[in-house]
Phi, psi and omega in degrees: 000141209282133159266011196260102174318138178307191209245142168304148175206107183291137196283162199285143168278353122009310194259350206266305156329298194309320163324308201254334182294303196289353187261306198280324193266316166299320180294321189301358185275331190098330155355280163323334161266021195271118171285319185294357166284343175288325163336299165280022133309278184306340187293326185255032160279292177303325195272335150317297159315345196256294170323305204269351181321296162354302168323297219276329169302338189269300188301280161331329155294299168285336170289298213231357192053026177285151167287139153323298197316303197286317164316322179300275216296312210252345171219323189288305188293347154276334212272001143296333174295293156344291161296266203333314182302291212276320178281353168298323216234004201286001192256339176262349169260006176274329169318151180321145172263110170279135190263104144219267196277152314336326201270343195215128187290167193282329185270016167238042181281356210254304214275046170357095194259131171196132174299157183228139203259160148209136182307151179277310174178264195225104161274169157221142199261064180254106192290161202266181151259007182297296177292039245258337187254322158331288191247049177238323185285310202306306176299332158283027191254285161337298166294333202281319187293316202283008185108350213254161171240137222250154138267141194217144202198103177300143151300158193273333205280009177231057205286342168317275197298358178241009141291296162295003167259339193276302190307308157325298158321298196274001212231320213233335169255176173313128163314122157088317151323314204189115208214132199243114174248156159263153157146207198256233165292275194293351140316298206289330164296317153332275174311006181260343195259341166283136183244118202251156168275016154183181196186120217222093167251163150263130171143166204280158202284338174269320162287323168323297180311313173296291181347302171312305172307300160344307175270339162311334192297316198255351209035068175236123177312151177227135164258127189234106176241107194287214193205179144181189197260119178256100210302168147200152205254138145219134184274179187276345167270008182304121193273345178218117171245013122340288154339290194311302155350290189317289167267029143278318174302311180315301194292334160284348160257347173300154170053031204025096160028024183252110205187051163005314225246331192287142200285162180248014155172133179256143215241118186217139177292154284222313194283345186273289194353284190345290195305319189252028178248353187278313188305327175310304164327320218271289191317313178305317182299302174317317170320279197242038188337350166236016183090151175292338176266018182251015176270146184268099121227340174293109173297136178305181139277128209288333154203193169297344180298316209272327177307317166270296197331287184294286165339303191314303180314313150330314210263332216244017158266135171280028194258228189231123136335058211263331196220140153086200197125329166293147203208146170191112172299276164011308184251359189053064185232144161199133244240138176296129220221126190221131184233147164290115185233183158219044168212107201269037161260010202259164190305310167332324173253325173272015188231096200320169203255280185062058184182164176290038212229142163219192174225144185243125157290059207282154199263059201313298168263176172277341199291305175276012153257304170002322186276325190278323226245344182257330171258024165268307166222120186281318186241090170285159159308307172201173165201178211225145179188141192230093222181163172276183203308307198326297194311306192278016175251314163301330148337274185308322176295315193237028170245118171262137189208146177283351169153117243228172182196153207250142183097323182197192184297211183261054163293348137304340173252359183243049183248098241237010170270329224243157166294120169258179178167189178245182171203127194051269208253350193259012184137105179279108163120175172241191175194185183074160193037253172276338163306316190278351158304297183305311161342315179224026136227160181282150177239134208232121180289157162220144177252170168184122200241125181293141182298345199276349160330310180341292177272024159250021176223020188307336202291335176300311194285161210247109008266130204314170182208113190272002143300306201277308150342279163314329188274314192284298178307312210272337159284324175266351197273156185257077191345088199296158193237011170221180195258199192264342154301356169098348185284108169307138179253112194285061184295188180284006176264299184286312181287344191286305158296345173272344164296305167309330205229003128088037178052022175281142182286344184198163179315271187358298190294302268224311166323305191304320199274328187271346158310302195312306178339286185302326187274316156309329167276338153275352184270304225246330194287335195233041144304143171294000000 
C-alpha cells in the first residue's frame, strides 16, 4: 500500500444525512450491544492501526513535520494501547453494578437494585489537528466499548492524516457502524443540523461555545475538551530548578509546544529568573546539540495561519527574549522561545500560545503569583508546580484546574489510563481509560420488586397511613448526631462505639485495633 495519502476531499454536504441516518439505524439493530461484537471492533481497530501505520506516520509527517519518534509514542502506539487496555477491562466495566449498602437502605435489599451500563447511541467525533489520530480515536476507542455507533469529523487542517483515517475506518470497521466525513465549516454545520445522542469535541474554546450552543438547541449532551493559558509556578524552595528547566522546556517542544496542556507562562520568584533562563539554555543545547531547526525530531507549525498567530504574539510583546527567536515561514518553523516580561497585560500572557513560546514572570511572592495566575485564568487545562510540600498544596488547593502536575511538565495527561479532562471554561468531562467508557454510557438504575412484597410496601398506597409512616421513618431514618449549629453532639451513642471499637473510626479501624489487642494479650498471657 502507497504511503502518500489521497488528494483531500470533502465529503458531499448531500451525503451527510444519509450518514448519520445510517449510523442512527445501525444502533436500532442492538447489535452494538453485544460485547464480543465490540471486542471485535477494537481488535480491528488496533490491527488497522498496526497496518496502516506506515501511512499514517508518513502522513503525520506531512501535516505537523512530526517525527516518526512522536508519530509513534503520542498517536499511532497509543490509541493501541488504547485497544488493548479497554479490551483487558471491558467485561467488568460493561457489567451490572450491584446496588446495596450504602446506597440502598437494608429495607429495600429485597427489591435487587442495580445499574445496567448502556451505550448512549449514535455519536459524533470531532477531532483537533495538534493530535489529529490520538485524540479522534482515543475517543472512538470509548464509543466502540460503551456500544455506541460513531461518526468522526477530522480536521481538514491535517488533511494527510484525515484521509488515511477516513480509509481506515470505513475499510476495517462495521459498514456504516462507524463513518468518517470530512471538510471544513459548512461539513461541520451539517453534521450540527443532525441529531446524535452525545457530541464528543476537541479544538479551542471559541468553536467549543459554538458546538455547545448548537447542541443546547437539541438538548444533546457534550464533551468539550479545551484548552487554556496554563501557569506554571516556581517558588523559591524549588528543589532542582534545573530539573525544572528541563521539563518545562519539554512541555513546549513536543508537537513544537502545540499541546493544550503545555504551560503559557511560568510564573517564578523574582531572585531565581538569572539562574533559571541559564539552565533553559543549558536544557536546550542538551535538546538540540545542533540548533533546533536542524533537529529531526522538532515538530512545524501546522500552517500559516497558526504561524502569524504566534509571530503576532512574538512581535507585539514588550518584553525581552531570553532563549530562542528564531522564525522562518518558508518552513512554518519556530523556534522554542522564552521571553521575559513584566506585565501581565503583555501578549505573551494574555493569549494562549499553543506553540512553542512562553513566558517567563518574576514574582515577589506566591501570594502574588496565585493572584496573577487566578485573574489571567481562573480554571486552566493544567498547571503545574515546582516548590516544597507546603508550596505545592497550597497551589493545587486555591488554584483550579482541569489537572495538574508536581514537578514536572504535563505527566498528568501523558498517561493514557487515568481521566483527563477540563474543568469550566477549559473544558466538560473527562475521557481516557475508564473514564472514556464511562463517557458514552447511561447508567441506567433498575429496581425489580417481588410480588410477594406487596405488604411491605403497603405505606405508598392511598388512603395514606400515618402509622404506617411512622413505622417506615424508624426502619429507614437516621437520628442526626449534631445540633442545630451544626455542632456534633458526642451522647452516649458516641462514646459507647469509640470504647467498643478502640476508638477506630469504621468497622475495619476498630477490627484491626482489636487483633492488635488480642494479640497482644496473647504474646503476654504466653510469655516464657
Amino acid at each position: 500500500m502507497a504511503t502518500k495519502a489521497p488528494e483531500f476531499q470533502a465529503t458531499a454536504l448531500e451525503a451527510i444525512p444519509k450518514i448519520a441516518s445510517l449510523a442512527r439505524g445501525q444502533f436500532r439493530t442492538h447489535k452494538t450491544k453485544n460485547i464480543e461484537w465490540r471486542k471485535t471492533q477494537l481488535r480491528k481497530l488496533y490491527w488497522a492501526l498496526e497496518d496502516f501505520k506506515p501511512q499514517l506516520v508518513e502522513a503525520l509527517k506531512s501535516d505537523l513535520g512530526k517525527s516518526s519518534f512522536e508519530a509513534l509514542l503520542t498517536e499511532v502506539d497509543w490509541v493501541k494501547k488504547d485497544c488493548m487496555w479497554m479490551l483487558d477491562h471491558l467485561d467488568s466495566f460493561a457489567k451490572d453494578q450491584k446496588l446495596g449498602s450504602p446506597d440502598v437502605p437494608a429495607t429495600y435489599s429485597i427489591m435487587n437494585f442495580r445499574v445496567k451500563k448502556e451505550p448512549l447511541g449514535t455519536v459524533l467525533i470531532i477531532g483537533p489537528y495538534n493530535y489529529p489520530i490520538q485524540l479522534l480515536l482515543c475517543p472512538l476507542v470509548g464509543a466502540i466499548a460503551a456500544g455506541c455507533t460513531a461518526v468522526l469529523k477530522p480536521s481538514e487542517l491535517t488533511p494527510a492524516c484525515a484521509m488515511w483515517t477516513k480509509e481506515l475506518i470505513e475499510k476495517r470497521l462495521d459498514s456504516g457502524s462507524f463513518s468518517v466525513v470530512n471538510g471544513a465549516i459548512p461539513e461541520t454545520n451539517a453534521l450540527m443540523a443532525e441529531k446524535w445522542d452525545k457530541i464528543f469535541f476537541t479544538g479551542s474554546a471559541q468553536v467549543g461555545s459554538i458546538i455547545a450552543q448548537k447542541a443546547a438547541q437539541t438538548l444533546t449532551p457534550v464533551v468539550l475538551e479545551l484548552g487554556g493559558k496554563n501557569p506554571a509556578f516556581i517558588t523559591k524552595n524549588c528543589g532542582n530548578l534545573a530539573l525544572a528547566a528541563r521539563r518545562l522546556l519539554w512541555g513546549k517542544t513536543q508537537n513544537a509546544g502545540q499541546v493544550c496542556m503545555s504551560q503559557n507562562y511560568v510564573l517564578i520568584d523574582k531572585d531565581l529568573v538569572p539562574t533559571f533562563i541559564e539552565f533553559l539554555k543549558v536544557a536546550y543545547k542538551d535538546m538540540f546539540p545542533n540548533g533546533a531547526k536542524a533537529s529531526p525530531d522538532l515538530s512545524r507549525i501546522v500552517n500559516k495561519r497558526h504561524f502569524h498567530r504566534i509571530k503576532k504574539m512574538l512581535d507585539d510583546t514588550q518584553g525581552k527574549i531570553v532563549m530562542g527567536g528564531e522564525l522562518d515561514e518558508s518552513e512554518l518553523y519556530i523556534e522554542p522561545t522564552a521571553v521575559l516580561v513584566n506585565s501581565v497585560n503583555d501578549s505573551m500572557m494574555q493569549e494562549e500560545s499553543f506553540g512553542p513560546i512562553f513566558s517567563i514572570y518574576p514574582v515577589n511572592t506566591l501570594d502574588e503569583a496565585l493572584n496573577i495566575a487566578n485573574l489571567i485564568h481562573r480554571t486552566p487545562l493544567s498547571l503545574f508546580t515546582f516548590g516544597n510540600k507546603a508550596e505545592n498544596k497550597r497551589i493545587l488547593n486555591e488554584m483550579t484546574s482541569g489537572g495538574a502536575t508536581i514537578n514536572d511538565g504535563f505527566f498528568h495527561g501523558a498517561v493514557n489510563t487515568v481521566p483527563f479532562g477540563g474543568v469550566g471554561d477549559s473544558g466538560w468531562g473527562a475521557y481516557r481509560g475508564k473514564a472514556s467508557f464511562d463517557s458514552f454510557t447511561h447508567f441506567r438504575t433498575i429496581a425489580e420488586t417481588p410480588g410477594w412484597a406487596e405488604k411491605l410496601i403497603r405505606v405508598r398506597y392511598m388512603p395514606y397511613d400515618f402509622k404506617a409512616l411512622a413505622f417506615l421513618n424508624r426502619l429507614t431514618e437516621k437520628s442526626p448526631n449534631f445540633d442545630r449549629s451544626g455542632k456534633v453532639v458526642k451522647g452516649l451513642g458516641y462514646w459507647v462505639k469509640f470504647l467498643f471499637g478502640l476508638g477506630g473510626k469504621s468497622a475495619k479501624g476498630a477490627f484491626l485495633r482489636w487483633l492488635v489487642v488480642l494479640a497482644a494479650h496473647y504474646m503476654y498471657t504466653n510469655r516464657s
